[in-house]
C-alpha positions as CSV (number, residue, x, y, z in Angstrom):
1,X,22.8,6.8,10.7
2,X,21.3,3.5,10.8
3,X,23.2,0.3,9.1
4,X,20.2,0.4,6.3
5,X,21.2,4.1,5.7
6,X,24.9,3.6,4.8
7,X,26.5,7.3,4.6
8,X,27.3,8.2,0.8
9,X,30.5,8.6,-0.2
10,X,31.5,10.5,-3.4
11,X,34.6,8.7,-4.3
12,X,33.6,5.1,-2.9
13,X,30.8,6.0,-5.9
14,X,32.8,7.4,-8.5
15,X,35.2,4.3,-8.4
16,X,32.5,1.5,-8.4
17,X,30.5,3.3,-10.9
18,X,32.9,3.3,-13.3
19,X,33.7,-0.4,-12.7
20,X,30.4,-1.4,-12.8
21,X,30.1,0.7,-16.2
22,X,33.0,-1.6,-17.6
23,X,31.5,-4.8,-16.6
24,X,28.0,-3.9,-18.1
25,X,29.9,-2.3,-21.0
26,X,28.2,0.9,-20.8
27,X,29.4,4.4,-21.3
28,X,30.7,5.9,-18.3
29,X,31.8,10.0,-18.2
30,X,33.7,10.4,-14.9
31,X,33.6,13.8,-15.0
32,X,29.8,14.7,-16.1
33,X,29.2,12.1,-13.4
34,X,31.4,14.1,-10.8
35,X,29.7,17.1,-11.5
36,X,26.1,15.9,-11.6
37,X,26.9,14.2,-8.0
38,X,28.6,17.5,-7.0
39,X,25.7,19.8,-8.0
40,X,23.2,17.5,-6.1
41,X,25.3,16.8,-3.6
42,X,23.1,17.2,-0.3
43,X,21.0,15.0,-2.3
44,X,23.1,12.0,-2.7
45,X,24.0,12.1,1.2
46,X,21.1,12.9,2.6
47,X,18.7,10.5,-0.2
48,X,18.3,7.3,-1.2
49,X,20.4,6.3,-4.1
50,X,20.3,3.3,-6.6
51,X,21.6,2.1,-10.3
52,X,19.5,1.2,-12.9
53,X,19.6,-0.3,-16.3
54,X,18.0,-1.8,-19.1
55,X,18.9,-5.3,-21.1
56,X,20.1,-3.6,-24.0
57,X,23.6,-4.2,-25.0
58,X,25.5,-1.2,-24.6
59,X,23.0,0.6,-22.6
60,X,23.6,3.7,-20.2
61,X,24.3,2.8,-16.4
62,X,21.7,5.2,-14.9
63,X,21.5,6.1,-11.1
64,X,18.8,8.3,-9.1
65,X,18.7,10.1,-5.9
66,X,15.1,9.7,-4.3
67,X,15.3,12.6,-2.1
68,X,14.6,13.0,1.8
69,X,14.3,16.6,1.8
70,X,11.8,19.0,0.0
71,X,13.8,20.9,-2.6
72,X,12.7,22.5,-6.2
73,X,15.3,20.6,-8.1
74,X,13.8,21.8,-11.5
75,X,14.8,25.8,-10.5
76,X,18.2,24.0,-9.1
77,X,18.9,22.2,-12.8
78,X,17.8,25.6,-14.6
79,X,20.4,28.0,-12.3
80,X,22.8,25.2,-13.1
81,X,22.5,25.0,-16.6
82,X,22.1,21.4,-16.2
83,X,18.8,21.4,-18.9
84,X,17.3,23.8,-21.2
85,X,14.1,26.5,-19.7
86,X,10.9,25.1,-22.0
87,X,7.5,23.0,-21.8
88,X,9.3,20.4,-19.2
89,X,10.1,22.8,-17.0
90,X,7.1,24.4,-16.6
91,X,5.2,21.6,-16.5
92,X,7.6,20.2,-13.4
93,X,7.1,23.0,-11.6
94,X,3.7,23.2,-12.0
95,X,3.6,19.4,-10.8
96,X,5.7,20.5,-8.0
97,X,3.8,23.7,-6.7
98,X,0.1,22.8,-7.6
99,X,0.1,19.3,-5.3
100,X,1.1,20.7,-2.2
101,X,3.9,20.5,0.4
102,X,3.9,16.8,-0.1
103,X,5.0,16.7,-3.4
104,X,9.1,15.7,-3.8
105,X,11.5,16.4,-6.6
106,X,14.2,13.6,-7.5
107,X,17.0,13.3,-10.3
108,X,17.9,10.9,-12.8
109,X,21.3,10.7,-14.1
110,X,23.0,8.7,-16.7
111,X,26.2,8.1,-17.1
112,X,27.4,10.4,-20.1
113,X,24.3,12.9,-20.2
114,X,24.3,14.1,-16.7
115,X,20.8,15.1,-15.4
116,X,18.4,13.1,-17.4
117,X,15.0,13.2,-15.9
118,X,12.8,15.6,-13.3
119,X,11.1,12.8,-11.3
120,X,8.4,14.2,-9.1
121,X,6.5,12.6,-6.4
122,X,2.6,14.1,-6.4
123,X,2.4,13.1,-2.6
124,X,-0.4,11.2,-2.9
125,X,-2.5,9.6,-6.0
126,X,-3.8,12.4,-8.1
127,X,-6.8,12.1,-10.4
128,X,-5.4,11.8,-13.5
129,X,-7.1,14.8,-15.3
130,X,-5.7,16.7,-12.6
131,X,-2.3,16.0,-13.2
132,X,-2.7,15.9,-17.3
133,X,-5.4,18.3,-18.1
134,X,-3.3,20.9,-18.1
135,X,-1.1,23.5,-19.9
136,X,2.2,22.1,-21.5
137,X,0.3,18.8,-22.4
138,X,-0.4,18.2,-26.0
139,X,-3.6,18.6,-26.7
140,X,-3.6,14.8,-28.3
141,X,-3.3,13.5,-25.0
142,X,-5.2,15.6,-23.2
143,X,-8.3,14.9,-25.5
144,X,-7.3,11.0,-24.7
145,X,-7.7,11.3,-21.0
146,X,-11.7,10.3,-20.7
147,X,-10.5,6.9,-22.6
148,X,-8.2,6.4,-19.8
149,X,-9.9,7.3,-16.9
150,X,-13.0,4.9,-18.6
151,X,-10.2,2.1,-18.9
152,X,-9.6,2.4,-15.1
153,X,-6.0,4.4,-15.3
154,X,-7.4,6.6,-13.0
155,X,-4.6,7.8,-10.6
156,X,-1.2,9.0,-11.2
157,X,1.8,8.6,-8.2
158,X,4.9,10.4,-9.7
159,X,5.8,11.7,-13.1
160,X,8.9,12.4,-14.6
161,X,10.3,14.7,-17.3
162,X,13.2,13.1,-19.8
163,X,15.1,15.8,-21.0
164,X,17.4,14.4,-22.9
165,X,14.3,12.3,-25.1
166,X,11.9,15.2,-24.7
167,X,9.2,12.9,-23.1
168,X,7.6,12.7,-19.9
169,X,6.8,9.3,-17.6
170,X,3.5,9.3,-16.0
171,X,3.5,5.9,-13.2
172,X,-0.1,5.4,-13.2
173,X,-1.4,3.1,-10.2
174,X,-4.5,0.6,-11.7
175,X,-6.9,-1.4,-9.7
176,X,-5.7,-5.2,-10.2
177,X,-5.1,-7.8,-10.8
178,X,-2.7,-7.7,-14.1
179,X,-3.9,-10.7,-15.5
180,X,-2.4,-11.7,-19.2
181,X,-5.7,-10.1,-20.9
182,X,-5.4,-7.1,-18.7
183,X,-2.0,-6.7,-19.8
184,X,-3.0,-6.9,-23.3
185,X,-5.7,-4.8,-22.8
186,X,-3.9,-1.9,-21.2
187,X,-0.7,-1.9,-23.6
188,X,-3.7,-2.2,-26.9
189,X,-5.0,0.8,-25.4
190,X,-2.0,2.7,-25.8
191,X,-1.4,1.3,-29.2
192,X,1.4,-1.3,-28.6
193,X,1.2,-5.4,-28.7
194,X,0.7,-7.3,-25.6
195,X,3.0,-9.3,-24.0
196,X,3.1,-13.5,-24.9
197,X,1.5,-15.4,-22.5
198,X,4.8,-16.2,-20.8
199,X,6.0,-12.9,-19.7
200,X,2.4,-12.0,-18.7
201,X,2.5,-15.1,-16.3
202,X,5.9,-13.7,-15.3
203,X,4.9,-10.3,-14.8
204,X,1.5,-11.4,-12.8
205,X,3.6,-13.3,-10.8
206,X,5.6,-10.8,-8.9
207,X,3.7,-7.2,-9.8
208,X,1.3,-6.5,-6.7
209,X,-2.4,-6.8,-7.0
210,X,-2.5,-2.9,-7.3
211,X,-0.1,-2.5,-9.8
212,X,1.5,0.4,-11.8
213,X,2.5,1.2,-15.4
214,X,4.6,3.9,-16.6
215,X,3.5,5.6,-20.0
216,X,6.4,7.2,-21.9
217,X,4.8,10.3,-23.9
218,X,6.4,12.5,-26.5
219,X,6.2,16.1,-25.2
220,X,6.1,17.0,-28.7
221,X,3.1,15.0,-30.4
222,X,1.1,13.4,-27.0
223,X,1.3,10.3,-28.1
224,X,2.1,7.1,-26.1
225,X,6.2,5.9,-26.8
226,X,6.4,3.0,-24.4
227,X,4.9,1.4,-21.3
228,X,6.5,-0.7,-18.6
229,X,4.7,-2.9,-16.2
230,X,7.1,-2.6,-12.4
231,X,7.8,-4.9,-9.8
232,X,9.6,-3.1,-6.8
233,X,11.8,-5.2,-3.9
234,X,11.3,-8.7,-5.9
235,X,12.8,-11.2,-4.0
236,X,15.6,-13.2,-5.2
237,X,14.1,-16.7,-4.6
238,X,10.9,-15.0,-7.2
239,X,12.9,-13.3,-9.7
240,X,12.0,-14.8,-13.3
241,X,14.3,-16.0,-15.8
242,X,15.9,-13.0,-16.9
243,X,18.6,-11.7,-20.0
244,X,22.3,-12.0,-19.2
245,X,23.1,-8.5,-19.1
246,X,20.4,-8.0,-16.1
247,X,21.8,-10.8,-14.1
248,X,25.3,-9.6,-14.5
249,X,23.6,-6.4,-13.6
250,X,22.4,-8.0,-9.8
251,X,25.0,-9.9,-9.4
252,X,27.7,-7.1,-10.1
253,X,25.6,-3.8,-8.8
254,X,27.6,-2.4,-5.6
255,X,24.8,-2.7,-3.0
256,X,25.6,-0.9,0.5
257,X,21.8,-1.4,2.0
258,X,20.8,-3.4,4.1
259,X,17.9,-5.3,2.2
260,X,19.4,-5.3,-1.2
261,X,16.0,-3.6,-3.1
262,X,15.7,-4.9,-6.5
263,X,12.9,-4.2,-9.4
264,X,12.3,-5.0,-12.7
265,X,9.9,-3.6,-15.4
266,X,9.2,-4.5,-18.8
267,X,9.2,-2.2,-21.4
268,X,7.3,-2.3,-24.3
269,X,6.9,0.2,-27.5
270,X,7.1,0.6,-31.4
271,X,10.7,2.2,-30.9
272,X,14.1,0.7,-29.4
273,X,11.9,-2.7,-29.2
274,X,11.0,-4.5,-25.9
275,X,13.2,-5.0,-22.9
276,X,13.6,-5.6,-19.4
277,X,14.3,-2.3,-16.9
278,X,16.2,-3.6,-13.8
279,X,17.0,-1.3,-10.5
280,X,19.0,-2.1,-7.4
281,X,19.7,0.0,-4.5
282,X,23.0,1.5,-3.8
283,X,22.8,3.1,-0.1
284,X,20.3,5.5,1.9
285,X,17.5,3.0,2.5
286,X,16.0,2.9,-1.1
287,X,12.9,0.3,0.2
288,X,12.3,2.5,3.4
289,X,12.3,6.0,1.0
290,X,9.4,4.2,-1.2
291,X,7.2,2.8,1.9
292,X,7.3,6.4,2.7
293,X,5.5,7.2,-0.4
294,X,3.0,4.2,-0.1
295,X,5.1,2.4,-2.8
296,X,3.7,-1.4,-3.0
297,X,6.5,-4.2,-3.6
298,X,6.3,-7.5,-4.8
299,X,3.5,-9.5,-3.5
300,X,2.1,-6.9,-1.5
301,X,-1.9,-7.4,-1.0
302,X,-2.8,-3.8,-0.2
303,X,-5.9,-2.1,-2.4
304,X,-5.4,1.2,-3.0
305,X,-8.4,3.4,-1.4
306,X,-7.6,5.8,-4.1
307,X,-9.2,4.0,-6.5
308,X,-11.7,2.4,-4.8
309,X,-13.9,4.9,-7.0
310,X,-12.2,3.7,-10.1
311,X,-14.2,2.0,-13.1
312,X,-15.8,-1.2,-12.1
313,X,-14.3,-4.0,-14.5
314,X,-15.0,-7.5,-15.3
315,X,-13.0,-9.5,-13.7
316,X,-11.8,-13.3,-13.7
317,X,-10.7,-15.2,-10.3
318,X,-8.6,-18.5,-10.4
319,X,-9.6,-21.0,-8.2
320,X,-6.2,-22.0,-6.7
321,X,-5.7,-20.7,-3.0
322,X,-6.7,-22.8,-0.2
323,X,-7.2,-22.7,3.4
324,X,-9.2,-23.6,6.3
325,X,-11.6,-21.1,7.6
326,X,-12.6,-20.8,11.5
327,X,-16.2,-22.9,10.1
328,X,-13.4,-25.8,10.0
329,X,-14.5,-26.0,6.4
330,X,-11.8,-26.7,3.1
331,X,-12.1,-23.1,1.3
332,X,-10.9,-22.0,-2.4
333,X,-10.6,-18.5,-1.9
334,X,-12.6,-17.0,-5.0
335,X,-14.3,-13.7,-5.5
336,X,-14.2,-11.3,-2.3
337,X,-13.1,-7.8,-1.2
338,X,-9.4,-9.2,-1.3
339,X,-9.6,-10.5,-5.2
340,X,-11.5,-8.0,-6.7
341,X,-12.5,-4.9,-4.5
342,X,-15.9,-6.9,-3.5
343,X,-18.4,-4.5,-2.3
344,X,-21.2,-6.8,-1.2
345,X,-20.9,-10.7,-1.8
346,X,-18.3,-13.1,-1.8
347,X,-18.5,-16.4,-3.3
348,X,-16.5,-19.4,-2.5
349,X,-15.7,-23.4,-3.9
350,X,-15.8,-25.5,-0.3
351,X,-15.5,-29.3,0.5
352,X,-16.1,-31.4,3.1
353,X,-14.3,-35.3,3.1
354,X,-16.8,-38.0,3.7
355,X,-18.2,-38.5,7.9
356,X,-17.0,-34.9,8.9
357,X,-18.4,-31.8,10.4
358,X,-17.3,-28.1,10.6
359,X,-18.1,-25.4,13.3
360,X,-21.0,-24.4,14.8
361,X,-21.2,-20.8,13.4
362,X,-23.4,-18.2,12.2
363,X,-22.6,-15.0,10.4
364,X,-24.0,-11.5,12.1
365,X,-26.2,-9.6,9.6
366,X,-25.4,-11.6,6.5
367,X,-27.5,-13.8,4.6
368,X,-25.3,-17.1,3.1
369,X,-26.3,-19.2,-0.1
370,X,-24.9,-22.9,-0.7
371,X,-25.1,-24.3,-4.0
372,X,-24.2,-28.3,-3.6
373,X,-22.6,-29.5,-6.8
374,X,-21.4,-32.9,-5.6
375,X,-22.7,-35.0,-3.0
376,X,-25.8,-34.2,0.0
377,X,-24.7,-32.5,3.2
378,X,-27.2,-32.4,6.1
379,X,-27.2,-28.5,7.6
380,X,-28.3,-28.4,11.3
381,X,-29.2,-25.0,12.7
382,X,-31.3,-23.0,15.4
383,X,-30.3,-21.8,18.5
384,X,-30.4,-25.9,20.1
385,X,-29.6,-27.1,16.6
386,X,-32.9,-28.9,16.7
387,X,-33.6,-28.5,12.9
388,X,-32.1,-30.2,9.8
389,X,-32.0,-29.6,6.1
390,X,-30.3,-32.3,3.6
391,X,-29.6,-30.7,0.4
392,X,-28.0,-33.0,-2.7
393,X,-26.3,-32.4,-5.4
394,X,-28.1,-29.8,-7.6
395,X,-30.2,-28.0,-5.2
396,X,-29.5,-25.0,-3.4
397,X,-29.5,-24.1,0.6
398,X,-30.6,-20.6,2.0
399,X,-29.2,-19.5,5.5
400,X,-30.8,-16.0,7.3
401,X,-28.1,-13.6,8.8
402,X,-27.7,-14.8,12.7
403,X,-29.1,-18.1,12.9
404,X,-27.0,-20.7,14.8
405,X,-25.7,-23.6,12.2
406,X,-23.5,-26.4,11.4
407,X,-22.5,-27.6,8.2
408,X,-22.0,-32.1,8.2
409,X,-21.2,-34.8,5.8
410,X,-22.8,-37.8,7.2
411,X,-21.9,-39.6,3.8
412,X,-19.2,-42.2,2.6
413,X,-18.6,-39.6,-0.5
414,X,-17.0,-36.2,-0.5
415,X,-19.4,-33.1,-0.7
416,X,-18.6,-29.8,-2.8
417,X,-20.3,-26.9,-3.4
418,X,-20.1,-23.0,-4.1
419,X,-21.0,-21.0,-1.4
420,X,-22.5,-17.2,-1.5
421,X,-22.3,-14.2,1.2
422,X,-23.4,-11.0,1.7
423,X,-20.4,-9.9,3.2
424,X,-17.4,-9.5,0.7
425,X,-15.1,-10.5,3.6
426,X,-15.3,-13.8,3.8
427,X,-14.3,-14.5,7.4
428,X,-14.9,-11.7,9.4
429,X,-18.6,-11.8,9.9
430,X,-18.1,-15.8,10.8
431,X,-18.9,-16.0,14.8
432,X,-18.2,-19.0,16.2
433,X,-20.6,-20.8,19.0
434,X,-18.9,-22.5,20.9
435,X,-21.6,-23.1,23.8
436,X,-23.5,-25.7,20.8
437,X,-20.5,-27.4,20.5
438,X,-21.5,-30.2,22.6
439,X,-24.9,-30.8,21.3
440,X,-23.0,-30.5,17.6
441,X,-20.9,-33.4,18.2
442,X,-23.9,-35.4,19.8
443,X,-26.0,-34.5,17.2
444,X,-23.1,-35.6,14.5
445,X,-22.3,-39.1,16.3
446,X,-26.1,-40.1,16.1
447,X,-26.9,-39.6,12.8
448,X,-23.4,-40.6,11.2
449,X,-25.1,-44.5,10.9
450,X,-27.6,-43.0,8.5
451,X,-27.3,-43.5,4.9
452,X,-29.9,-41.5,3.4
453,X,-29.5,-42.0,-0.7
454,X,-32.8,-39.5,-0.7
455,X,-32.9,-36.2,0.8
456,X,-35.0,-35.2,3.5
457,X,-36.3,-31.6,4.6
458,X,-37.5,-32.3,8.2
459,X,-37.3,-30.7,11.7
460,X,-35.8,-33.2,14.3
């Protein structure tokens, strides 16, 4: 086994569960927890295994096995007697049987209850009236689906059955990026109050761009309980400001993998208030078992292809990443496939500091729009560079797909502007032409005397 995948051991568990149950002050039965371990037992060694609890004083200590193996862990609670035969059950087997060979079964336990919660993994992202439109679902919910899938929560990853609170989870995956209003938007739609504009800045700051939100339903009525916004494998150096109970949690949490996974969520709802979720692995290679099932951490970039057929919505870009693009041109990173799931344009803030020059370039089956807002930049282009264009401040440039050309400031004042693409990947249809090069530079050095207040259209 490899040093990530520490071997589980049953007493090593029982002994620092207990001890971190008394420094978290949570309830802690050894022997429901020996027996839950001992009925899953190929589960816990062969798995991925971590703790988890919530801020609340007095809270459970909780801990899952995310299993390796495929296994119908709801027919292996039932023989057991571990939870009741009823709507959960079928619909977790249904879950487990209708998605395929892919789909996984795991188990959450707390410490005093036992066998908690059914997770399943659906092996993929289901369509969400797939997974919900279905018997066993309150017919509530199910007529609440089209509102959903018209909001954009249009895939579903794992769902989980709560026996004990006679609820079920569904971890919907939804195209980002959580912005504050999105936040508000989404928990509105469910009927709860939005987050304050702090903890949506926190939350946006470590959720990835394709995020997920699990929505707690009663089994009973169909209606929405709670809803929790996760961040998976956050790393230390990011982790917000957080209650004490969850630090002493991370600080005090046995770890024996490698990495150390950590993940938050916060949970909001009419009942038991708001609070913060917090996770941390135990052994087994907890971060390894999630990339498995296309889990996205922290940070991570990744767009979902799943919903790439997902409800278009409005979106808003900030203008705050910066970088240098093979043109040799200062870029703000603004609207493209990366932001918002672009299809066809991406649209840019550049600059260009006073007597420089970028790249000669051109961009292979894409047409290019510059809108100057500050300053006049002279544009040289054609397969010499023999013609110019000055554009000022206020009027707009028009560049053909494939046509040699090289963007200057000949000025003594910075230019700006907002450039336009037919290409929603901002730098991959950028070619550069190098063989100009040459007659680029000569053709910069000569006219960098000129001081034209004017603009000029003109062929050279």
């Amino acid at each position: 086994m490899s040093a990530s995948r520490t071997e589980f051991d049953v007493s090593r568990f029982l002994s620092e569960g207990a001890q971190l149950a008394r420094e978290l002050d949570a309830p802690w039965d050894a022997e429901v927890v020996r027996a839950a371990v001992t009925s899953f037992s190929d589960h816990f060694h062969t798995g991925a295994v971590l703790w988890k609890t919530t801020s609340r004083p007095g809270d459970s200590l909780y801990y899952r096995f995310f299993a390796r193996g495929r296994d119908d862990v709801t027919e292996a609670a039932l023989r057991a007697g571990l939870v009741p035969e009823g709507t959960l059950t079928s619909l977790t087997s249904a879950w487990y049987e209708d998605f395929g060979p892919d789909t996984i079964q795991c188990g959450d336990f707390d410490g005093t209850h036992g066998l908690a919660k059914i997770w399943t993994y659906l092996g993929a992202p289901r369509p969400t009236i797939e997974v919900l439109d279905r018997p066993g679902v309150p017919e509530t919910l199910r007529a609440s689906l089209a509102a959903f899938v018209r909001f954009g929560l249009t895939h579903i990853r794992f769902v989980a059955a709560d026996h004990v609170r006679n609820s079920f989870n569904v971890y919907f995956r939804v195209r980002g990026p959580l912005t504050p209003e999105r936040a508000t938007e989404v928990l509105s739609l469910l009927g709860m109050a939005g987050p304050d504009r702090s903890t949506a800045e926190d939350i946006k700051a470590v959720v990835p761009h394709d995020f997920c939100v699990a929505v707690t339903f009663s089994a009973t009525s169909g209606h929405a309980e709670r809803a929790c916004f996760y961040a998976l494998n956050v790393p230390v150096e990011k982790m917000p400001a957080l209650p004490e109970r969850i630090d002493d949690f991370f600080g005090k949490a046995p770890c024996h993998d490698v990495d150390g996974f950590r993940a938050i969520g916060w949970s909001y709802g009419a009942g038991r208030g708001t609070y913060i979720k917090a996770e941390r692995a135990y052994c087994g290679d907890v971060s390894g078992r999630l990339r498995d099932w296309d889990c996205y951490f922290s940070g991570d970039r990744t767009r979902d292809p799943a919903l790439a057929g997902g409800v278009p919505t409005v979106q808003v870009v900030d203008a705050v990443s910066t970088y240098e693009g093979k043109q040799k041109m200062s870029t703000v990173a603004g609207v493209c496939k990366e932001s918002v799931d672009a299809r066809n344009i991406c649209m840019h803030l550049i600059a260009m500091p006073p007597r420089t020059r970028g790249h000669v370039h051109l961009h292979e089956e894409h047409e290019t729009s510059l809108y100057v807002s500050k300053g006049w930049s002279r544009t040289y282009f054609g397969h010499s560079l023999e013609h110019f264009v000055d554009a000022k401040a206020g009027q707009l440039i028009y560049i053909p797909a494939g046509i040699p050309h090289l963007a200057t400031n000949l000025s003594d004042e910075p230019v700006e502007g907002v450039v336009a693409r037919t290409d929603p990947n901002e730098q991959e249809s950028v070619v550069l032409v190098a063989e100009l090069e040459q007659i680029a530079a000569r053709r910069f050095d000569e006219d960098l005397p000129v001081d034209r207040r004017e603009p000029l259209v003109a062929s050279a």
